[in-house]
C-alpha positions in Angstrom: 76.2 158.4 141.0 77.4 162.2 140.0 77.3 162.6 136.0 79.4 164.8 134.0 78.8 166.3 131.0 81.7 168.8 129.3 82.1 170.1 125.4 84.5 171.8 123.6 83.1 173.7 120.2 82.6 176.4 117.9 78.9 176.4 118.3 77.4 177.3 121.8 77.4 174.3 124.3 74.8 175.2 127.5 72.1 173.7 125.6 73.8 170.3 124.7 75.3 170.4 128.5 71.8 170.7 130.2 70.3 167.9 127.6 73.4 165.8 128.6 72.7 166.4 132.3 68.7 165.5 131.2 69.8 162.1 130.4 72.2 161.3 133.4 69.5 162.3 135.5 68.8 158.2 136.4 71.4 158.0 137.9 70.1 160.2 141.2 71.5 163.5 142.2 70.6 166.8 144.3 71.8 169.7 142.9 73.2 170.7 138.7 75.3 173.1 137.5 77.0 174.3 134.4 79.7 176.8 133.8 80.5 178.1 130.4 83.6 180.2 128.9 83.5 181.9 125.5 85.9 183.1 123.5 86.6 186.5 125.3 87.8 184.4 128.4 84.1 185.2 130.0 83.1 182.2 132.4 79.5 182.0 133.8 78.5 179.9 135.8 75.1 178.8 137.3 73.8 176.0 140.0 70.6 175.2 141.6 69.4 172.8 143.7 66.8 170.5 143.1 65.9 168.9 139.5 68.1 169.6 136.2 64.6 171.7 135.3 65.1 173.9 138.0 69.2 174.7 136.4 67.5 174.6 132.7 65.1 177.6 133.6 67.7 179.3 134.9 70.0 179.3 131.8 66.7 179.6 129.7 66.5 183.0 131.7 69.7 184.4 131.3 71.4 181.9 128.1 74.7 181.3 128.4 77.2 182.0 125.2 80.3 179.8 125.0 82.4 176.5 123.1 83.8 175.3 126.1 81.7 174.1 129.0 81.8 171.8 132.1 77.8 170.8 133.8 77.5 168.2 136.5 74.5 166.5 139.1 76.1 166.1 142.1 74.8 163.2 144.2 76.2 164.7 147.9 78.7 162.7 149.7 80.9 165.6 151.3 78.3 168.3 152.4 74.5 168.7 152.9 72.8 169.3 149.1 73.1 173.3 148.5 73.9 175.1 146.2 77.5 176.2 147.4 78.0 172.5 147.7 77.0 172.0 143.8 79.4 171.6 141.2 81.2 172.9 139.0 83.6 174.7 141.8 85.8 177.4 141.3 89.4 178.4 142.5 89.6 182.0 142.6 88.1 183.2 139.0 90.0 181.2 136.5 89.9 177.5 137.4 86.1 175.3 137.1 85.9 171.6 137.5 83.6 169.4 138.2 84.2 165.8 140.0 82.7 162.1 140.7 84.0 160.2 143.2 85.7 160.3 146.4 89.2 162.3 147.6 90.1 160.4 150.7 93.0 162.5 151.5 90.8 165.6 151.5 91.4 166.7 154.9 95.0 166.7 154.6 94.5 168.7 151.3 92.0 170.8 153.0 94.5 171.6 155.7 97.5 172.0 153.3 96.1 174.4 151.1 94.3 176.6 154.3 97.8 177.0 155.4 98.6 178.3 151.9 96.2 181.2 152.2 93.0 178.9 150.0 89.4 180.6 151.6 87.2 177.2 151.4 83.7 178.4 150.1 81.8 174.8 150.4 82.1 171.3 152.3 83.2 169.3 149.6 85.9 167.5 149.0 85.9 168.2 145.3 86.8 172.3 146.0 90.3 170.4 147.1 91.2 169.8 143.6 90.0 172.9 141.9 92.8 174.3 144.5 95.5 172.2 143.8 95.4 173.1 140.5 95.6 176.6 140.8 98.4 176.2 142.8 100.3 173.7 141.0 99.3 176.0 137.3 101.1 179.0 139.3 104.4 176.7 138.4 103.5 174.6 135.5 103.5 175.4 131.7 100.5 174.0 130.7 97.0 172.8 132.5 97.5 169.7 131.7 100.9 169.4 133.7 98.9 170.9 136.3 96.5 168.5 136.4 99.1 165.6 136.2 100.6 166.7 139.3 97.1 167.3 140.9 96.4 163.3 140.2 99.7 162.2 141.7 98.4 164.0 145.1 95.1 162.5 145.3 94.1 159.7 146.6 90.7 157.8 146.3 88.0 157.8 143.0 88.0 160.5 141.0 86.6 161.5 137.6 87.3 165.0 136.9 87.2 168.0 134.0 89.0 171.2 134.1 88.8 174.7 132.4 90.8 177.5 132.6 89.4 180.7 132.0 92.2 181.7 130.6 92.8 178.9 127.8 88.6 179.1 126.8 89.2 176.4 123.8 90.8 173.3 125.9 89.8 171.0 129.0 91.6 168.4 130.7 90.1 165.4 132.3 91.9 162.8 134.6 89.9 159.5 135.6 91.1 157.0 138.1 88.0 154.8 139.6 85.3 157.1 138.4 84.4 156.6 134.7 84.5 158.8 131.7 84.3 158.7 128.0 85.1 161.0 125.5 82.5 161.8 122.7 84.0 162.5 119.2 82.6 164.6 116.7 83.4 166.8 113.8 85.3 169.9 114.6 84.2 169.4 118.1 84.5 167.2 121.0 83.0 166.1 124.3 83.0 163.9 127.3 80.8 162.2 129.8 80.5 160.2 132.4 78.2 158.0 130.4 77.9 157.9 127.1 74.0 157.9 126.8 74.6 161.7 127.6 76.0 162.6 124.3 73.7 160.5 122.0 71.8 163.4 120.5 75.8 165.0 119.1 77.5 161.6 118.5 78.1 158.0 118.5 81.6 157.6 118.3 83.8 157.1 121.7 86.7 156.7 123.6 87.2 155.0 126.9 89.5 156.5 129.2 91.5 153.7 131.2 92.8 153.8 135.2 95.1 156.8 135.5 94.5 158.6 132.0 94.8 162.3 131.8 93.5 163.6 128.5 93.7 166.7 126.8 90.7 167.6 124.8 90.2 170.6 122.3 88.0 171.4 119.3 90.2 169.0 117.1 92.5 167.1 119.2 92.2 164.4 122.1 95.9 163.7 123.6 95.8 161.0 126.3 98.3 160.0 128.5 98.3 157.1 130.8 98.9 156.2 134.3 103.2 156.9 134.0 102.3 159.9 131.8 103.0 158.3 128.6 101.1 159.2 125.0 98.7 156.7 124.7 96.1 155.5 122.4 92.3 154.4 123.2 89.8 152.5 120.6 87.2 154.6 118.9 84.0 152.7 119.5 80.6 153.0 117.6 77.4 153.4 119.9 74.6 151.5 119.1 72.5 152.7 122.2 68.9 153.9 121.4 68.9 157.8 121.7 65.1 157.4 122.8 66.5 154.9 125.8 65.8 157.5 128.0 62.5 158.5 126.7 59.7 157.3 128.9 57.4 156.6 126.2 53.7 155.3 127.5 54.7 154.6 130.7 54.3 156.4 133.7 57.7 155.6 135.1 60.9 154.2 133.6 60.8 151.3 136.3 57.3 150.5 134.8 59.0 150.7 131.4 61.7 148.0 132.3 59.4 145.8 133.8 57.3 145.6 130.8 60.4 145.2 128.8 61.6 141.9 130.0 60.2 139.3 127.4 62.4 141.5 125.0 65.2 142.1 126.8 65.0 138.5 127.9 65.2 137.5 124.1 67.9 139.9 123.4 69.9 137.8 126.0 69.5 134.5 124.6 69.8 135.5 120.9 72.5 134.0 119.2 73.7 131.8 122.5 71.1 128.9 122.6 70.2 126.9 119.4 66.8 124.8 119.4 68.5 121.9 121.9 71.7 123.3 123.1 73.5 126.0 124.3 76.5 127.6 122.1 79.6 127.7 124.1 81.4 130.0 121.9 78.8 132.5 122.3 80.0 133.5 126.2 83.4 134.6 124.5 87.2 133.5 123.6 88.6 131.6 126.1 85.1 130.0 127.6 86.0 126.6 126.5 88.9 126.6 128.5 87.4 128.0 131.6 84.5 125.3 131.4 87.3 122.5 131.4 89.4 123.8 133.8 87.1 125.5 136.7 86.9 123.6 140.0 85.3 126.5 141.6 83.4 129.3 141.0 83.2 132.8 143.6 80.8 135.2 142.7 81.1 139.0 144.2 78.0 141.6 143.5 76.3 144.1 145.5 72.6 144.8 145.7 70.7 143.4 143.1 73.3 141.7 141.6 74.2 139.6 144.4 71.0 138.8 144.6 71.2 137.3 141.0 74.8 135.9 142.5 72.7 133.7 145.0 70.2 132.5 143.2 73.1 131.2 141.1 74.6 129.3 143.8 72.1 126.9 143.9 72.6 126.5 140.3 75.9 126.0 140.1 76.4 123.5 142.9 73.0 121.3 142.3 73.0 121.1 138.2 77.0 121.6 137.3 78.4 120.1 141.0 80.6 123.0 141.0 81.2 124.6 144.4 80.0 128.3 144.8 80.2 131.1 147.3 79.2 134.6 146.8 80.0 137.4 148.3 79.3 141.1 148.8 82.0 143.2 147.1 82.8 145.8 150.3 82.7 143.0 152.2 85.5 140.7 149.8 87.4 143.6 149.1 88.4 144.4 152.6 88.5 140.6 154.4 92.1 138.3 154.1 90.7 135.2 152.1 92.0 132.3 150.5 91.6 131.3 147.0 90.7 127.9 146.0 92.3 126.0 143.4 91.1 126.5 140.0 88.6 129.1 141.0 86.6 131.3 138.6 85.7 134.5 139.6 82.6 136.1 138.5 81.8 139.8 139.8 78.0 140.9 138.6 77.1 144.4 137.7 74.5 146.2 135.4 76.9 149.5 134.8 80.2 147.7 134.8 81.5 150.7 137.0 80.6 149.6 140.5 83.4 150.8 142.8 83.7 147.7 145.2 83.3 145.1 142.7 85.5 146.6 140.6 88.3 146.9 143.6 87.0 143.2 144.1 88.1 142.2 140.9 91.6 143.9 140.7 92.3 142.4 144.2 91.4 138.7 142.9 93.9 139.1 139.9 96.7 139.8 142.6 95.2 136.5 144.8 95.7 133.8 141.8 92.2 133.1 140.4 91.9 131.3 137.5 90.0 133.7 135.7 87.8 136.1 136.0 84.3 136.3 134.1 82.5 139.3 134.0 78.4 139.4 133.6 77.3 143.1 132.9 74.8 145.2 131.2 77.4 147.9 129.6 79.6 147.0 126.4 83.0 149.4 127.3 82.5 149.8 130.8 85.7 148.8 133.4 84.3 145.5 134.7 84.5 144.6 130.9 87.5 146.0 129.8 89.7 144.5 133.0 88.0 141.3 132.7 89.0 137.7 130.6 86.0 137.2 130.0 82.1 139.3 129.6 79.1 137.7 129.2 77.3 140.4 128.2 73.3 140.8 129.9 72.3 143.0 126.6 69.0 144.2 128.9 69.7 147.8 126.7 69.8 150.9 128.9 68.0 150.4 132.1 67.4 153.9 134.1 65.5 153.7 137.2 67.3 153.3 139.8 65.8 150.1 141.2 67.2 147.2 138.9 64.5 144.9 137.5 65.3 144.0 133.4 68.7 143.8 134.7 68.4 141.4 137.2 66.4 138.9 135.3 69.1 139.5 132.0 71.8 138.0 134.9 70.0 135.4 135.7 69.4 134.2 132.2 73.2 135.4 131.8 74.0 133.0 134.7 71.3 130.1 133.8 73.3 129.6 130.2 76.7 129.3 131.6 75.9 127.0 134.2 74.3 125.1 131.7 77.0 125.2 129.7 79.3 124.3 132.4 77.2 121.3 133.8 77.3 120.0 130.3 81.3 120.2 130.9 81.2 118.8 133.9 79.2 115.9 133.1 76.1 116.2 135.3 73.6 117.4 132.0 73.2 115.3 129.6 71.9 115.6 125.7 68.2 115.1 127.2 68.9 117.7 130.3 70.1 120.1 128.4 67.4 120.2 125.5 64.9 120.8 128.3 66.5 123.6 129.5 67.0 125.1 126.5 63.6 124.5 126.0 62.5 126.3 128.9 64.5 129.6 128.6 62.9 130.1 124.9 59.4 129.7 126.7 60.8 131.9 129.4 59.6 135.4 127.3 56.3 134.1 126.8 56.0 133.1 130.5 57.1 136.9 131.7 54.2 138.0 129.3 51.7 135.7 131.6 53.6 137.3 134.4 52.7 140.7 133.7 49.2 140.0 132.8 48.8 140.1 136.6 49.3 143.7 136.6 45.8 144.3 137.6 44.9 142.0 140.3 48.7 143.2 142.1 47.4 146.5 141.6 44.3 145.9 143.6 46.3 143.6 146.3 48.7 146.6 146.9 46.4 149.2 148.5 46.4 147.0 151.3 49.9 148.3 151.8 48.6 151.5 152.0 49.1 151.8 155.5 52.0 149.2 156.5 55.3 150.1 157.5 56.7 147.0 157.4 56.6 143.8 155.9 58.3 140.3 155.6 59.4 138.1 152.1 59.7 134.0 152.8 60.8 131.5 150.4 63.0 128.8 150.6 66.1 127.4 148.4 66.6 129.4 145.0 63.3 131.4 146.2 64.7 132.6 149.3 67.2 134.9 147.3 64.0 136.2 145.2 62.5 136.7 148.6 65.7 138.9 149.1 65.3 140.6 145.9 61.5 141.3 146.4 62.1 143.1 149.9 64.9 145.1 148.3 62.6 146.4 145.9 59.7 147.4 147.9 62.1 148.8 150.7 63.8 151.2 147.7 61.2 152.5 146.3 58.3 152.1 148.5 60.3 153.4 152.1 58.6 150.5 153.9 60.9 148.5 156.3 61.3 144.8 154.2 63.5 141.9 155.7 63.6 138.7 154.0 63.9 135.2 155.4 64.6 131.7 154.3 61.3 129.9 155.6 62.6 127.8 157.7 64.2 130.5 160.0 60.8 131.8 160.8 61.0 129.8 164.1 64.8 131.4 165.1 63.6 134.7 165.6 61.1 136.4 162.8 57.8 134.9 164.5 58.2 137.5 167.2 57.3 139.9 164.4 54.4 138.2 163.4 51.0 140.2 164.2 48.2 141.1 161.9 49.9 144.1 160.8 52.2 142.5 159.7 52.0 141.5 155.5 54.3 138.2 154.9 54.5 137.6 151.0 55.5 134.4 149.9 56.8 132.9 146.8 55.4 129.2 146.5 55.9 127.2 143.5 55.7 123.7 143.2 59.0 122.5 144.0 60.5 119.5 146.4 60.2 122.1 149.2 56.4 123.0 149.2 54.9 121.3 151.9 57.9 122.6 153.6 56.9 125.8 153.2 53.4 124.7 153.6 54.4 124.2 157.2 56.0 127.6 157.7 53.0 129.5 156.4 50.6 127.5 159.0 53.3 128.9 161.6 52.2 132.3 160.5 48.5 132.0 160.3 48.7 130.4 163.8 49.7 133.3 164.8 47.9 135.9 163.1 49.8 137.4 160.4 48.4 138.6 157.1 49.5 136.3 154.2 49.9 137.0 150.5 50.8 133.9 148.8 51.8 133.7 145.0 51.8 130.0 144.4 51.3 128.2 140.8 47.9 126.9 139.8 48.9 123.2 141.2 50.4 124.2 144.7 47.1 123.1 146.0 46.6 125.9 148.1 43.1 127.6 149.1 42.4 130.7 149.9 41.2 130.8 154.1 40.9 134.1 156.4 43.7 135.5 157.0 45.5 134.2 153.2 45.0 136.0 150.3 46.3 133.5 147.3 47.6 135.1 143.9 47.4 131.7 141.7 50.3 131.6 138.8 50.5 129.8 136.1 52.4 126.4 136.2 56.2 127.0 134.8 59.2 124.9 134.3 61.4 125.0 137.9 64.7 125.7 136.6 63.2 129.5 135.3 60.6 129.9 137.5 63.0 132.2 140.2 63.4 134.3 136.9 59.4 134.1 136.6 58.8 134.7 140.1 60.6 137.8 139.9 58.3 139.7 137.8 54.9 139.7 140.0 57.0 140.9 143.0 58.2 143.7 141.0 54.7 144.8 140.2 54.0 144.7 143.8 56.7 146.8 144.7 55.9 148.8 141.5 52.3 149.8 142.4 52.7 149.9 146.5 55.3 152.7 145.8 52.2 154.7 143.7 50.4 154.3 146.4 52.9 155.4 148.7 53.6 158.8 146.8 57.4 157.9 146.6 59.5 158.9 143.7 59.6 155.4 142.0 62.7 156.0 139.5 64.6 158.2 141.9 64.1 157.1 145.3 65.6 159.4 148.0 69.3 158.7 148.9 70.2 156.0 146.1 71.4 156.0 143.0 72.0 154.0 139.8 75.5 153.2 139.1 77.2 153.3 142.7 80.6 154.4 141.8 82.0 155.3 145.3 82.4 152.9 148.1 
């Protein structure tokens, strides 16, 4: 969502703020802003709408000198996208913060501080706090007392940084559901919603925890938790690429992801599959007695990730004999449910900061689970930290907004530890096992063949040039890569996608059926071809316009009406991962067709960290 960038130095900050902002901007905003304060007690500030570009050329125009700064991309939630309603807000002339999340109780606040003689300047709920601290700083001694007593009247997410005008060489941030992480350097110090921003000035961090209020200076970081206690975060050392976020020869970062996949995919399994087997130890302390003990596994995602979640299902119930539901996280969160014995819980997440599977996963620690495993993309994020367990994706930084490296990472992720578990459980043997293994270290090569297909998808798309909508089939562990193929085209592409298990064609969908109509459907050889065979006959009986990727012995033939995109033959336990890739492309290049903004598609954003 929002990203927050802040800095507290000797040396002039607007330029490191802006390049922070630069590198936050995959996760999708509508307006940026910065305010600066120097050592005079002079705070400028500047917001624009639009692009970080568009707040970069203003600051180029008239530079602004300062150590201590605050900048921000505001993703709206509270208010149309303007620039009154971009961050950093003000109360009165000495108080600037900036905010992600979500104050719940704003209207009450709102209402509270009108009657208190407050002039509201925007529609946010963020100008609530910048209030509430001037207020309760008219009482306390210092701003971070002020800020303390701010926190203990909000209530919802909420990662904020404060300045006072007044005290130019300090900032105070408070997190509680929204993360933050503070960047340490020499003789100067910073903070950011995500450490990626800060790469370029250091590679040593802190993570703050649930309820920590820090106070942050040129040479000191004081952080106090949740009962307002000193306490004492790891320093951690980045390993993160600083040119993650360069594009390089690719048109589009989501073009860039998708073409990293045989090497993300080999980061995954290093170290965690040996020639025949798969290394138990590798998925962390404690997996060993998990695998023995687990009668029951629940898995809770959102998007893409439960996507990944489903496809897992069929996994664990059919190769380890281990029940499985999954669930989406708003939808766990917020329903009275009953846990099973000896359940496992295992929430799915590229940023590890997902607000509903992270409520999702503090409400299942108060409900008796077993455990709970966490599968994620980012080493110090919450999900990792509050979990017994992380099985991490390693996909590296991933910044468009539509997941693609990540999701085939989890399902990799998710492959190994069944494997591992049906190997527990007694339903894969030596033999079984060996030819799994053997398939996920073809699995890189295989993605390579997949992408070699970039060409002919690229000519198939402009037939989608036109369309508006469009249906995915497939059927078992494809009709969730059906789901994930619609999701993609409808993000980035705007064009209405619904996905259905093939066999439901005749329960309803047919009535969409017409020759305007595109129905793409994964087909590999599996138990359930001539199945499926028998659903696409339904279509072409009734005049739809059919786009089948099936492998080179589905035994299909291309007829009016049936365009066939023949794949290469591949293993069946990794072909969903396979499949994945060519649908991606399609969704890839109908978007260029389309004009959309592939990496930043309107309304979304990466790292949802609001419910």
């Amino acid at each position: 969502m929002c990203g927050i960038v802040g800095a507290v130095a000797q040396r002039d900050v607007a330029e490191i703020l802006v390049e922070g902002l630069r590198r936050l901007e995959y996760r999708g905003y509508d307006s940026a802003g910065v305010a600066v304060v120097d050592s005079e007690s002079n705070l400028t500030r500047v917001r624009r709408l639009g692009k970080v570009q568009e707040l970069a050329d203003a600051v180029e125009q008239s530079p602004l000198v300062g150590g201590t700064g605050i900048a921000h991309t505001r993703w709206a939630t509270h208010g149309e996208p303007s620039e009154a309603n971009a961050h950093p807000h003000m109360s009165g002339d000495n108080i600037a913060l900036v905010h992600n999340g979500i104050i719940e109780n704003h209207e009450e606040l709102r209402e509270l501080l009108t009657e208190r003689g407050y002039v509201f300047v925007s529609q946010t709920d963020t100008e609530v706090i910048a209030h509430l601290v001037e207020w309760e700083l008219r009482t306390a001694a210092t701003l971070l007392e002020a800020v303390q007593k701010t926190a203990a009247q909000l209530e919802g997410a909420y990662g904020t940084v404060v300045m006072d005008r007044r005290d130019p060489e300090r900032v105070v941030v408070a997190r509680s559901g929204s993360p933050l992480v503070i960047g340490l350097g020499v003789g100067e110090n910073f903070l950011a919603s995500d450490q990626l921003a800060l790469l370029n000035v250091t590679r040593r961090f802190m993570f703050l925890e649930e309820g920590d209020v820090a106070e942050i200076t040129r040479r000191e970081v004081n952080i106090f938790d949740v009962d307002g206690q000193p306490a004492t975060r790891e320093v951690h050392e980045s390993n993160l690429q600083q040119d993650a976020a360069d594009k390089g020869q690719y048109r589009h970062y989501m073009q860039k992801e998708i073409y990293e996949q045989p090497s993300a995919l080999i980061n995954t399994m290093e170290g965690r599959i040996g020639s025949d087997s798969v290394i138990v130890e590798s998925i962390g302390n404690g997996a060993t007695d998990i695998l023995e003990n687990v009668e029951h596994v629940q898995i809770v995602a959102c998007g893409t990730s439960y996507n990944a979640g489903m496809v897992a299902r069929y996994w664990f119930e059919a190769m380890a004999g281990v029940s499985c539901d999954v669930e989406i996280a708003s939808e766990f969160r917020y329903r009275k449910f009953v846990t099973r014995p000896n359940s496992l819980l295992i929430t799915l997440s590229q940023s590890g900061e997902t607000a509903d599977t992270l409520a999702a996963l503090r409400l299942a620690k108060e409900k008796g689970y077993m455990a709970a495993m966490t599968i994620c993309n980012v080493a110090g994020s919450s999900l990792v930290r509050e979990s017994d367990l992380a099985f991490m994706t390693r996909a590296g930084t991933e910044i468009g907004v539509a997941s693609t490296k990540a999701f085939t990472t989890q399902l990799v992720t998710l492959l190994m530890f069944v494997t591992a578990l049906g190997k527990e459980k007694g339903l894969i043997d030596t033999a079984k096992e060996k030819a799994i293994v053997d398939s996920l270290h073809s699995l890189p090569t295989q993605v390579e063949k997949a992408l070699a297909f970039d060409k002919p998808i690229e000519q198939l798309a402009e037939d989608f040039a036109d369309k508006h909508h469009a249906l995915f089939l497939g059927r078992g562990e494809f009709y969730p890569i059906a789901m994930e193929a619609s999701l993609k085209l409808k993000e980035i592409s705007y064009i209405h996608a619904e996905a259905y298990a093939a066999g439901e064609l005749k329960h309803g969908p047919l009535a969409l059926i017409d020759a305007d109509m595109p129905v793409i459907v994964v087909a590999p050889t599996n138990d359930l071809l001539e199945k499926l065979k028998s659903n696409i006959e339904e279509v072409r009986a009734r005049g739809g316009l059919l786009y089948v990727f099936a492998d080179s012995e589905a035994g299909f033939e291309e007829v009016d009406g049936m365009k066939i995109i023949t794949m290469p033959r591949v293993d069946e336990v990794i072909a969903p991962i396979f499949y994945t890739v060519p649908m991606q492309l399609l969704s890839y290049h109908v978007a260029l067709i389309k004009g959309t903004d592939v990496d930043q598609p309107r309304n979304l954003a990466k790292a949802v960290t609001v419910e």
